[in-house]
C-alpha positions as CSV (number, residue, x, y, z in Angstrom):
1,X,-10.6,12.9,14.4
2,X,-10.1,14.0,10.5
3,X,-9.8,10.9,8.0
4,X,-5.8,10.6,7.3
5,X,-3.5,8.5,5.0
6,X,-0.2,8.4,6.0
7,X,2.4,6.9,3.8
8,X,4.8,4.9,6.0
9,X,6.9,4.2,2.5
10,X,7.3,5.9,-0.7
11,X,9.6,4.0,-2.4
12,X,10.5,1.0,-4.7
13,X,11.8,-2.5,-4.2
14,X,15.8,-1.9,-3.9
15,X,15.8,1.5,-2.2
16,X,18.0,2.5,0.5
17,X,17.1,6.3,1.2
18,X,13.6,5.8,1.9
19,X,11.3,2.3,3.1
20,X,9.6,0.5,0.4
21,X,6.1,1.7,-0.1
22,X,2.9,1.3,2.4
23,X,0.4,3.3,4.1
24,X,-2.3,3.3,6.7
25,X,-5.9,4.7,6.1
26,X,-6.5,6.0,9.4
27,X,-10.6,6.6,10.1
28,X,-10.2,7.5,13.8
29,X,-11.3,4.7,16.0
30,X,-9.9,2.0,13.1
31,X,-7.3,2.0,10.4
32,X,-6.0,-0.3,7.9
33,X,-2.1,-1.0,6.9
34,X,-2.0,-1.4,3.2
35,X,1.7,-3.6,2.7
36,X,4.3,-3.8,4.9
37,X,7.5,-2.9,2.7
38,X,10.5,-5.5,2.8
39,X,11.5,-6.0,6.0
40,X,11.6,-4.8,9.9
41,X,12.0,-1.3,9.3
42,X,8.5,-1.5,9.3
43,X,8.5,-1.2,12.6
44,X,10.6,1.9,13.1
45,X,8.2,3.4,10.5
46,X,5.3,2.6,12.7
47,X,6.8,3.8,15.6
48,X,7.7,7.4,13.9
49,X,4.2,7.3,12.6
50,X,3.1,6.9,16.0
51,X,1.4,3.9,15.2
52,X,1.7,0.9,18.3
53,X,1.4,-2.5,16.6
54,X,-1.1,-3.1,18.9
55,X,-3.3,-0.4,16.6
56,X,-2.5,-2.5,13.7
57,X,-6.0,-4.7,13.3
58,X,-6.5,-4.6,9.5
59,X,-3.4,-5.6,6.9
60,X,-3.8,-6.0,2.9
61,X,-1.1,-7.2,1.2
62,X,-1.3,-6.5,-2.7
63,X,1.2,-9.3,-3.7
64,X,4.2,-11.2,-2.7
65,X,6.4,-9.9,-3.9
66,X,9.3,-9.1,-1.4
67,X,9.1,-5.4,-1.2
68,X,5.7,-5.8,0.0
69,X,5.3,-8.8,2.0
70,X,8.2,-9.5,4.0
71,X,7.7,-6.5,6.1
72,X,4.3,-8.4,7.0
73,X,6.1,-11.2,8.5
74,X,7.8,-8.6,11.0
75,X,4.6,-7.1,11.2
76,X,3.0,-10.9,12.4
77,X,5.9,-11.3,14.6
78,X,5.6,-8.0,16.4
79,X,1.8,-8.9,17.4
80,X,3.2,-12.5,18.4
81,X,5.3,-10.9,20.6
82,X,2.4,-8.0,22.1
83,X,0.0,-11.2,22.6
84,X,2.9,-12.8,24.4
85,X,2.7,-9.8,26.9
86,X,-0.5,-9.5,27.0
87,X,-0.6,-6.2,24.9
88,X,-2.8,-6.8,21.7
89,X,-6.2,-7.2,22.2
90,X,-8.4,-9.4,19.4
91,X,-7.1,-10.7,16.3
92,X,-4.9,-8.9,13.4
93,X,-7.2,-9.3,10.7
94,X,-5.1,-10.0,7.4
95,X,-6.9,-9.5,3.7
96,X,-5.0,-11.0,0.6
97,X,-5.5,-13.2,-2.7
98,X,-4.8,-16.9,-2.7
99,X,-1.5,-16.8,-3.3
100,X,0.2,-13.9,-1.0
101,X,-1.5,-15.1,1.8
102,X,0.1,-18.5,1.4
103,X,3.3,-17.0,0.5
104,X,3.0,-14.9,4.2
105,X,1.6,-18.2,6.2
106,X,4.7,-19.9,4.8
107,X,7.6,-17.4,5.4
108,X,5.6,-17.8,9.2
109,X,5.8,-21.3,9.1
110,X,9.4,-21.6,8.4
111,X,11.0,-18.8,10.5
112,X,8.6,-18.7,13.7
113,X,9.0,-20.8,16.1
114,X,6.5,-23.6,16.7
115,X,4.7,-21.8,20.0
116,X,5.1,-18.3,17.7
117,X,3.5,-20.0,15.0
118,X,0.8,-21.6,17.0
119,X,0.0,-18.3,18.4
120,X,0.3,-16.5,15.2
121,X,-2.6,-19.2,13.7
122,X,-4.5,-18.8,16.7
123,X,-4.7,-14.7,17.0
124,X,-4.6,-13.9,13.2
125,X,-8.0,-13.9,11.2
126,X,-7.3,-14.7,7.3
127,X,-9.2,-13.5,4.6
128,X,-8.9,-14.5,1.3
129,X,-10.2,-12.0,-1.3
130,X,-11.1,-12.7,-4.8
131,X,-11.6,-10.2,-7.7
132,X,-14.1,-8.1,-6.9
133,X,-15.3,-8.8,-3.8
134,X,-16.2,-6.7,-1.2
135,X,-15.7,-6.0,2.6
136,X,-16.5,-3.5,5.3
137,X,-13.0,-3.1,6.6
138,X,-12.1,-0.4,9.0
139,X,-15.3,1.4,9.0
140,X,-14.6,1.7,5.0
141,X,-16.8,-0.2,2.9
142,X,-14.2,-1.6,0.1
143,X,-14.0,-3.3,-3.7
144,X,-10.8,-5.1,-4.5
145,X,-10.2,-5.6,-7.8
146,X,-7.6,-7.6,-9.6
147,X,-5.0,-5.5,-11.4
148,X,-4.5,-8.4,-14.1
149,X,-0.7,-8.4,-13.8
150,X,1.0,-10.4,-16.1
151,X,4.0,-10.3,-13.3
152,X,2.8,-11.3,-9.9
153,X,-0.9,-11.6,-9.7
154,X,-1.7,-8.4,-7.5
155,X,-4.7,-6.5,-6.1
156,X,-5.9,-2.7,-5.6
157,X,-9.0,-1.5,-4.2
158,X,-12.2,1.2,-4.0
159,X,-12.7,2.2,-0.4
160,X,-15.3,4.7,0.7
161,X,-14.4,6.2,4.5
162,X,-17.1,7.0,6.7
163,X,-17.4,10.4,5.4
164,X,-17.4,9.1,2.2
165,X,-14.4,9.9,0.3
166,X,-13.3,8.0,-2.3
167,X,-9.8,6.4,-2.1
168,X,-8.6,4.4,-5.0
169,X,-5.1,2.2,-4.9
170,X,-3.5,1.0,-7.9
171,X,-0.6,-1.2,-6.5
172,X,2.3,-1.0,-7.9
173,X,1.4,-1.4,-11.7
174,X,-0.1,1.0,-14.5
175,X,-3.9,1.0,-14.5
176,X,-5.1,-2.0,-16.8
177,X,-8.1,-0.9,-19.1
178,X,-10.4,-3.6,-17.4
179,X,-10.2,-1.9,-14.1
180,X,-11.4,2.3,-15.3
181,X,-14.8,1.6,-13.8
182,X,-13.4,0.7,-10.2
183,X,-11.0,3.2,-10.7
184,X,-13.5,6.3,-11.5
185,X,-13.8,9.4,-9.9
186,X,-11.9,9.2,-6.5
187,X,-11.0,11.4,-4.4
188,X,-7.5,10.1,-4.2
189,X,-5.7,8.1,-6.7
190,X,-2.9,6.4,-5.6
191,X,-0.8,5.0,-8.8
192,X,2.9,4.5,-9.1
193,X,6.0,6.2,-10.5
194,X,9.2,4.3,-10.8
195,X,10.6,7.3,-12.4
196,X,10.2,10.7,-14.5
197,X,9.4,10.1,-18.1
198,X,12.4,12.2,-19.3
199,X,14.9,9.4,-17.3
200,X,12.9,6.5,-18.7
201,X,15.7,5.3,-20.8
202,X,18.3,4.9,-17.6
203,X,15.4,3.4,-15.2
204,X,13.7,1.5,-18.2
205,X,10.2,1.3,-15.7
206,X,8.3,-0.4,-18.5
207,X,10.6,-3.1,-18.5
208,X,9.3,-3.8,-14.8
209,X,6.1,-3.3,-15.5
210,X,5.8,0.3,-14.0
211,X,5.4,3.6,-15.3
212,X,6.3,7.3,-14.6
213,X,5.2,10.6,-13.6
214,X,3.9,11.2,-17.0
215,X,2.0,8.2,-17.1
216,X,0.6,9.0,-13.6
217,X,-0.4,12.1,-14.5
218,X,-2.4,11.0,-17.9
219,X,-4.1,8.0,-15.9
220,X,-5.1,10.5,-13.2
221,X,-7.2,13.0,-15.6
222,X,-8.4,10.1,-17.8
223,X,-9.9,8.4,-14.6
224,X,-11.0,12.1,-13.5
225,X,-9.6,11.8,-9.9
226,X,-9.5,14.9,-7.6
227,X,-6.5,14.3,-6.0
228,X,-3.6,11.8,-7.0
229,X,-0.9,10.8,-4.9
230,X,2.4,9.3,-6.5
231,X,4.7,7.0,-5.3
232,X,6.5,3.4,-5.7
233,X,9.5,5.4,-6.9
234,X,13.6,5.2,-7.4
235,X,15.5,7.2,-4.6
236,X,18.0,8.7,-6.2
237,X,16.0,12.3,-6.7
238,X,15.0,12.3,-3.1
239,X,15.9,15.9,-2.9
240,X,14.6,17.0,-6.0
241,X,11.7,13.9,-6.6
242,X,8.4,16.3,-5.3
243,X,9.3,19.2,-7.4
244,X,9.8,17.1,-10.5
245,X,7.5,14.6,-10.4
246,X,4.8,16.9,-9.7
247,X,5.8,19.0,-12.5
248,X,5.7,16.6,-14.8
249,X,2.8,14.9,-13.6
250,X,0.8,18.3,-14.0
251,X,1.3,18.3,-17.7
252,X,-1.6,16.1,-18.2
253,X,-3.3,16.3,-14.9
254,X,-5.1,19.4,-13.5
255,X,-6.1,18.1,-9.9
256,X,-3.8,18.3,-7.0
257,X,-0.5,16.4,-6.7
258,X,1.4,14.7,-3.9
259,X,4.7,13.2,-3.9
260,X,4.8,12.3,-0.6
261,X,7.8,11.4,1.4
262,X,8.2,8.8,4.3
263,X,5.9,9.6,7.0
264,X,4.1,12.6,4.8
265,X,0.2,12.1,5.9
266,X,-2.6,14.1,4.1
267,X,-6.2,14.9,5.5
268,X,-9.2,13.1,3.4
């Protein structure tokens, strides 16, 4: 089965045309769910994906905040529920810093019910990541880095898939000049775009710390990446939002450009 990435959410935090953004890297027997978008329509996601949560074994969450995380808790609940009728085999093995996993275990804690809770402590395996450690996650051997947010303390990662491509996520933040090492020469760069740079005075994206499809563009040929896929974006150019950002993505940028929309999956 090829390599895929399938983005199960393009968009940003208060969206309402599209899901918040998250993906799966899918290596054929394994995959891992990078965030879980703001809330249970992660589930209908995963269903049109044709994703059981039952194949959801592997979850990194890049930060708290809401957008991001509280689709996790549905996420948890959901394998509480399989392993309640005997449908989810092993543990759901779930990779964050310090403080988004306590931010998840907590949001558990208070909404779950005792027995849901117990089970999700029992049947979940929590890995806490620091900057720059590494894992072999998936079949991928991975680096996560810390993005050095001044926001909300966040984390991206360097995966290499068993046929060794290089995929490189940015979260939801501009690429910080500490991390260009990591960040070199992937096959697919994955950076956000809150909006195009000729709107940037009605979205203001540097006021919340994002960028645009300029930026995304420049970061993408000054890291060298093959292939950079953009999203993390407002919704109100849905129709228009591939053409456009691509367009002006490809000022600066040479490689190939996605601008993916829900569900959109591309080959490794």
């Amino acid at each position: 089965m090829a390599e895929r990435l399938t983005i199960l959410g393009t968009g940003s935090a208060f969206v309402t045309r599209c899901y918040n953004t998250c993906f799966i890297i899918d290596c054929g027997e394994s995959r891992l769910m990078v965030d879980a978008g703001g809330g249970n329509g992660i589930l209908a996601q995963l269903e049109k994906a044709g994703v059981a949560i039952a194949d959801v074994g592997n979850l990194f969450l890049t930060h708290a905040h809401t957008d991001h995380v509280i689709g996790a808790v549905w996420v948890a609940r959901a394998v509480v529920n399989a392993v309640k009728r005997q449908a989810y085999d092993g543990a759901l093995h779930i990779y964050g810093h310090k403080r988004v996993i306590d931010v998840l275990t907590e949001i558990c804690r208070l909404t779950f019910s005792k027995k849901d809770f117990g089970i999700f402590q029992e049947r979940t395996e929590i890995d806490v990541l620091t900057d720059g450690c590494q894992r072999k996650i998936a079949d991928m051997d991975i680096t996560f880095f810390s993005l050095h947010s001044t926001k909300e303390e966040q984390y991206g990662f360097r995966a290499v898939t068993p046929e060794g491509k290089t995929v490189v996520c940015l979260g939801d933040e501009p690429l910080n000049d500490a991390n260009r090492d990591v960040a070199q020469n992937a096959d697919w760069l994955l950076t956000e775009a809150f909006c195009l740079h000729s709107e940037a005075e009605r979205y203001k994206p540097y006021e919340k710390h994002h960028s645009t499809a300029l930026d995304a563009g420049k970061t993408a040929a000054m890291l060298h990446a093959r292939n950079l896929i953009i999203y993390h974006t407002e919704d109100d150019s849905l129709p228009s939002r591939q053409k456009a950002y691509a367009a002006e993505a490809a000022l600066n940028f040479s490689g190939h450009i996605v601008v993916p929309d829900d569900l959109d999956s591309v080959t490794l």
